[in-house]
DORO-387126 format. One record per residue (C-alpha): residue number from 1; residue in one letter; x negated, y negated, z. Coordinates in Angstrom, 1 decimal. Layout:
<kebas>
  num  residu      xx      yy      zz
  NUM       a       X       Y       Z
...
</kebas>
This chain:
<kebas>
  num  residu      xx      yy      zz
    1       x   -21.1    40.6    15.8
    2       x   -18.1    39.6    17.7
    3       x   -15.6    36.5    16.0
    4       x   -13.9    34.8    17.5
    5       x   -11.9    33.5    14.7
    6       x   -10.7    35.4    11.4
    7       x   -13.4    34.3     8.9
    8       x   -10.3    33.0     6.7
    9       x    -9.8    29.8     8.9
   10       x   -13.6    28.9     8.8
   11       x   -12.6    26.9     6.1
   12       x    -9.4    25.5     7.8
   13       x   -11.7    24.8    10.9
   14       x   -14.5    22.9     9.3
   15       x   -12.2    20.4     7.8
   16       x   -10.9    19.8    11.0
   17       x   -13.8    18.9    12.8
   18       x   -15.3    17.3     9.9
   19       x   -12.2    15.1     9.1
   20       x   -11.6    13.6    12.4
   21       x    -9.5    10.1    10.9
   22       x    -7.2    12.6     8.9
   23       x    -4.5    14.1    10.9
   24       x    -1.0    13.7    11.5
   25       x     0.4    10.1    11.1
   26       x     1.2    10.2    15.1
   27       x    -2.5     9.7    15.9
   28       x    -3.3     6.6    14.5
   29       x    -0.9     3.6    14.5
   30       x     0.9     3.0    11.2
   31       x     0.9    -0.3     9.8
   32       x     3.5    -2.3    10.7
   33       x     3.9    -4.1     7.2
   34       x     3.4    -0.2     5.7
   35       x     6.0     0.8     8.1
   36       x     8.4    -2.2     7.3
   37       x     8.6    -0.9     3.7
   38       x     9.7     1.9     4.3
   39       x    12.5     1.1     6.6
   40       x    13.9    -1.2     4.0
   41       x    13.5     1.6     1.1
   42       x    16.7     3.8     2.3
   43       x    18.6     0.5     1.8
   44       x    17.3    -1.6    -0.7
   45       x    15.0     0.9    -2.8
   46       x    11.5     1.3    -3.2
   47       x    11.4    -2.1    -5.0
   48       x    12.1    -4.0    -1.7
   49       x     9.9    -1.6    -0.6
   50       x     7.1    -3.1    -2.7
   51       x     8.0    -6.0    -2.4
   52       x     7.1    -5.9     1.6
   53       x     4.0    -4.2     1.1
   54       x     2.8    -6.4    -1.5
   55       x     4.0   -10.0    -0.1
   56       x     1.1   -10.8     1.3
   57       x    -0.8   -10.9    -2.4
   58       x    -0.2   -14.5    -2.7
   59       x    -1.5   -15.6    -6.2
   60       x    -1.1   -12.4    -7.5
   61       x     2.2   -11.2    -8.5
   62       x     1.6    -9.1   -11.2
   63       x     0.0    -7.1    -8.3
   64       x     3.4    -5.8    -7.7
   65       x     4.6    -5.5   -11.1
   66       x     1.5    -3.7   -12.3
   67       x     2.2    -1.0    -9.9
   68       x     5.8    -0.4    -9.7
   69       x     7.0    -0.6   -12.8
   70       x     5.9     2.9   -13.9
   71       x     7.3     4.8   -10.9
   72       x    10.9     2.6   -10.7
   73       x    10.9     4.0   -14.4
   74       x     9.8     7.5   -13.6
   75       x    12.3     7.3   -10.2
   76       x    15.6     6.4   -11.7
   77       x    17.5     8.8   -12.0
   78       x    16.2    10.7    -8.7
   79       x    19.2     8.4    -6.8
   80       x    19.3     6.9    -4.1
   81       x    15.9     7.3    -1.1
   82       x    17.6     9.0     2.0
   83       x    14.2     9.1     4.0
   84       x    10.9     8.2     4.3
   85       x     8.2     9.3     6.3
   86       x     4.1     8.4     6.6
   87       x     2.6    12.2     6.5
   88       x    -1.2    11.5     7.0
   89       x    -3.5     8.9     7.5
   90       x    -7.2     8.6     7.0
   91       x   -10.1     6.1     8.1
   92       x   -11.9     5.9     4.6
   93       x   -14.5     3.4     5.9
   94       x   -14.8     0.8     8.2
   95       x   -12.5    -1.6     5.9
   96       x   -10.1     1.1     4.1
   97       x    -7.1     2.8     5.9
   98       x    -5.6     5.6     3.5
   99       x    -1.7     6.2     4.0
  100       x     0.0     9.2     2.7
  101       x     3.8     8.3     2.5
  102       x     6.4    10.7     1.3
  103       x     9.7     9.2    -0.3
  104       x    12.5    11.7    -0.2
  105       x    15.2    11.2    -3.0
  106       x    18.5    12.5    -3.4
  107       x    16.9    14.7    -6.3
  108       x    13.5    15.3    -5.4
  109       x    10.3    13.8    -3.1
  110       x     7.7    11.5    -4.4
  111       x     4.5    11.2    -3.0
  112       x     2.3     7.9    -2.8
  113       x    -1.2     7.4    -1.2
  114       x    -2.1     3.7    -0.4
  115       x    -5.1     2.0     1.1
  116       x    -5.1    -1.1     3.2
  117       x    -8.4    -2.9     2.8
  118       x    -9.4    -5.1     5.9
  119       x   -11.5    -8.1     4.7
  120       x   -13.1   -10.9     7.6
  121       x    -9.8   -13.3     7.6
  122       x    -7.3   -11.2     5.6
  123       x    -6.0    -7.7     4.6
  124       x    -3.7    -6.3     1.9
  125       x    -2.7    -2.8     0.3
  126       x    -4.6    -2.1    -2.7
  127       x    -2.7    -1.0    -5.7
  128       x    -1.1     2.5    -5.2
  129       x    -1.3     6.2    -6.9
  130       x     1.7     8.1    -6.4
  131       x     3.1    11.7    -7.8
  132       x     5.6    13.9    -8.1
  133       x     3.6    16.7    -6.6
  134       x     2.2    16.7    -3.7
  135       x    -0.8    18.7    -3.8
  136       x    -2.0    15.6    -6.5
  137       x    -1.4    13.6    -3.6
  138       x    -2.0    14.9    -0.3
  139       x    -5.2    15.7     1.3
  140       x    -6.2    19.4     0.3
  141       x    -6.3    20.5     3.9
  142       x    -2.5    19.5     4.5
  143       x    -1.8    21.8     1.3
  144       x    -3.7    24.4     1.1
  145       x    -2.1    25.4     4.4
  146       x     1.2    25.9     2.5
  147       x     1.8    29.4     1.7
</kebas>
């Protein structure tokens, strides 16, 4: 039988096809609030970061709080964020836009998945999950394609 394709990328391939809103960031248009963020995070830190993405939580400020407390804590001595970039997006559903951001420290990255969630009238960025490694992060096709 004749391949066409090492048997090794089968996998590789599959996830591919069967993935089609998860691909590189260029593909689908970021959101301009998400993007706003992370402009501002090279110059006023990932707290004005948050503080852009979560703005639009009106009545809910411990929103904000809730979520960035733990990483400001775990990020402060990592100094200051030289860059920022969205890696990956993915349509979860018709409501839920997944964002996979990476934050790149003077010390080290941090990684942060966030999902948008589209309601009739409204939308807003659901609280986010964030780590300091990105396979806990990332989508496993993106690494598992790191040697």
């Amino acid at each position: 039988m004749i391949h066409l394709f090492p048997r090794s990328w089968l996998p590789v391939f599959l996830a591919l096809i069967l993935s089609p809103g998860l691909g590189a960031a260029e593909s689908q248009a970021v959101d301009p609030v998400l993007l706003s963020g992370l402009k501002v995070a090279p110059v006023g830190g990932l707290e004005a970061c948050f503080d852009v993405w979560y703005s639009n939580r009106l009545g809910h400020p411990e929103i904000k709080a809730e979520v960035s407390a733990k990483i400001l804590a775990e990020t402060k001595n990592f100094g200051e964020v030289l860059d920022t970039e969205v890696v990956a997006i993915q349509s979860i559903s018709k409501r839920i836009t997944r964002y996979y951001v990476a934050v790149y420290f003077a010390r080290r990255p941090v990684w942060i998945r966030i999902d948008r969630y589209t309601l009739r009238d409204r939308w807003f960025f659901l609280p986010f999950k964030y780590s300091l490694e990105a396979d806990e992060i990332l989508p496993g096709f993106i690494t598992d394609l790191v040697p």
